[in-house]
C-alpha positions in Angstrom: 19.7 81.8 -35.7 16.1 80.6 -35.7 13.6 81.4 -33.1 13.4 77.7 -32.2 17.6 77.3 -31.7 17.2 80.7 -29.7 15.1 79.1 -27.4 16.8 75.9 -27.1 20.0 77.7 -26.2 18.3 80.6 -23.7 16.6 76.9 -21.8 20.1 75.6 -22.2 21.6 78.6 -20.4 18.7 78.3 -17.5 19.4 74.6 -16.7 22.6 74.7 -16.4 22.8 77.9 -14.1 20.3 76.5 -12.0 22.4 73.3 -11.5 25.7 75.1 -11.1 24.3 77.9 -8.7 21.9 75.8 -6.6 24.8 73.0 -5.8 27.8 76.4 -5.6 26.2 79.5 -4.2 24.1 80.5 -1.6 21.6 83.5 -1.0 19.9 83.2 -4.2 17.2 85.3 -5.8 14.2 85.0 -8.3 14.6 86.9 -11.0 12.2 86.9 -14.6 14.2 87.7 -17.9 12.6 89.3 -20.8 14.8 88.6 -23.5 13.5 90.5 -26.9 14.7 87.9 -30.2 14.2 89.3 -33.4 9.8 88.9 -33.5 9.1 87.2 -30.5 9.9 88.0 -26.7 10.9 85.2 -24.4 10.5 85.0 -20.7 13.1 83.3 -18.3 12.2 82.7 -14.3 15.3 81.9 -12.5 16.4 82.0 -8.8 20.3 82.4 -8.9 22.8 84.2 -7.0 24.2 87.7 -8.2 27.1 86.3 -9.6 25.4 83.7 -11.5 22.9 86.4 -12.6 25.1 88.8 -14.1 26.6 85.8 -15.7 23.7 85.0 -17.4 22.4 88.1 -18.6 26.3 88.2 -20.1 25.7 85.3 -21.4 22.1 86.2 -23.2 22.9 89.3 -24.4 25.9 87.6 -26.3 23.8 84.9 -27.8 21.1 87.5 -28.7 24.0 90.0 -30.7 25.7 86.0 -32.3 26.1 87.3 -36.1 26.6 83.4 -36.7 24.7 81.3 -38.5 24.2 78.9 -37.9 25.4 79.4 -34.7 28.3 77.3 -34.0 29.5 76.2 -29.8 31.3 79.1 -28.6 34.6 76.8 -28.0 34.6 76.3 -31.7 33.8 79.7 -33.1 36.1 81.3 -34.8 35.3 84.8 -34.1 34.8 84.5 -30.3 33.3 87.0 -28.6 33.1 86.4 -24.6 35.9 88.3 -22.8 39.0 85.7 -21.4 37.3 85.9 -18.0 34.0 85.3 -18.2 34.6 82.5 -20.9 36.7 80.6 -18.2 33.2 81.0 -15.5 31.3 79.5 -18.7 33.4 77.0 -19.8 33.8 76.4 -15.4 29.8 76.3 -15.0 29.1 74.8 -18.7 31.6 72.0 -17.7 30.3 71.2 -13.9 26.6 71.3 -14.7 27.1 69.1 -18.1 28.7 66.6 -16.1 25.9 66.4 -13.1 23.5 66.1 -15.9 24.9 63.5 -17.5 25.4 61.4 -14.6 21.7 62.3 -13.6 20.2 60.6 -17.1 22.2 57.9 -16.4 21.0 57.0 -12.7 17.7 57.2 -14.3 18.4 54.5 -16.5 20.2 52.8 -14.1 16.9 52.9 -12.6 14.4 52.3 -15.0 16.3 49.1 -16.2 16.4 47.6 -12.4 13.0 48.5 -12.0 11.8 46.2 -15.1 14.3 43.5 -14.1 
């Protein structure tokens, strides 16, 4: 996987835990993730919940050890990886937050087109 995918999937992983966990959980905490990718080193800030946190650094170190490439969706790979459990909290939180975002873009268009009108 290339540095730039990495990254697109790590600020992936970080938007939708903070939409899941800040509408879900309570007593969350900021926490910085160093996250070492083949020659670069990338830096997550998150405030989550300790369940969401050890989610996500599940979730990371997966993604860092992901022998595919390129790397397919995790639902479609054919060599899966996740244990049963924690794939079902992914696919929970994946699902939830991918839906709230969607429905944000399109209030913002919503929006945008009344405010020209």
């Amino acid at each position: 996987m290339t540095l730039e995918k990495f990254e697109n999937e790590i600020n992936t992983l970080k938007k939708f835990f903070n939409i899941y966990c800040n509408d879900k959980h309570q007593n969350r905490d900021k926490k910085e993730y160093v996250i070492p990718y083949k020659e670069k080193t990338f830096t997550l800030e998150v405030c989550l919940c300790n369940e969401c946190h050890n989610l996500l650094n599940y979730a990371i170190s997966k993604l860092q050890e992901c022998p595919n490439d390129p790397k397919p969706r995790c639902r479609n790979c054919a060599s899966p990886c996740y244990e049963k459990e924690k794939y079902k909290k992914m696919a929970k939180m994946m699902r939830y937050s991918g839906m709230k975002l969607g429905l944000t873009k399109a209030a913002k268009r919503l929006k945008n087109f009344f405010k020209k009108s």
